[in-house]
N, C-alpha and C positions, 0 to 999 in steps of 0.2 A: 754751609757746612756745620757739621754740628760741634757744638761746643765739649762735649761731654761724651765719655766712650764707656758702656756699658759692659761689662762682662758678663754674659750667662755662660755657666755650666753646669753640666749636670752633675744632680749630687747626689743621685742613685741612678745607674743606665734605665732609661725608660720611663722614669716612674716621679721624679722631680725634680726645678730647676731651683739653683737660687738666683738674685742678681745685685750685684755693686759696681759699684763704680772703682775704677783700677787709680785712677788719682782724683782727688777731689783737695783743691782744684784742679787743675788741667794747667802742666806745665807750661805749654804750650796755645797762643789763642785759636787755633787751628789745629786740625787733622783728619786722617785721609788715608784708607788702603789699609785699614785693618786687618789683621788676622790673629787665629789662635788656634796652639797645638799644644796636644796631650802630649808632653815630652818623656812621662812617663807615669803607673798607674799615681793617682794623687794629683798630680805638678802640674799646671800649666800653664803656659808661656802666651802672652799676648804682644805683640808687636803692632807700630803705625806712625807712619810720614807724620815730623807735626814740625812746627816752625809761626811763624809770622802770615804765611800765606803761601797757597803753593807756587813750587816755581822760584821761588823770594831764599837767599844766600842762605838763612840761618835754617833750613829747613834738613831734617835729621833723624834715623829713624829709633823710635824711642822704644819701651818694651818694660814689661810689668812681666813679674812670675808671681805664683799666686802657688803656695804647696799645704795637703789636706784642704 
């Protein structure tokens, strides 16, 4: 699994991306089942399972917003 969760989005429709990273470090040594939505023009919301391992108690779904 990878260590590190990348964000791209676009930062003109069509025409360029940028990319970082939503935490560095990674609160979490694990994660899993990404996603990300345009929650509205500008903003948007990344979520994803992270914990100790999947499956493993402390496991919880964590989430980055990112606006402009």
């Amino acid at each position: 699994m990878t260590k590190f969760l990348l964000l791209l989005a676009a930062a003109l429709p069509l025409s360029a991306q940028t990319a970082e990273f939503v935490a560095d470090p990674m609160p979490t040594p694990s994660c899993h089942a990404s996603t990300i939505v345009e929650v509205r023009p500008g903003e948007l919301l990344a979520a994803w399972f992270g914990g100790a391992a999947e499956g493993r108690p402390d496991v919880a779904i964590w989430s980055a917003r990112r606006v402009d």
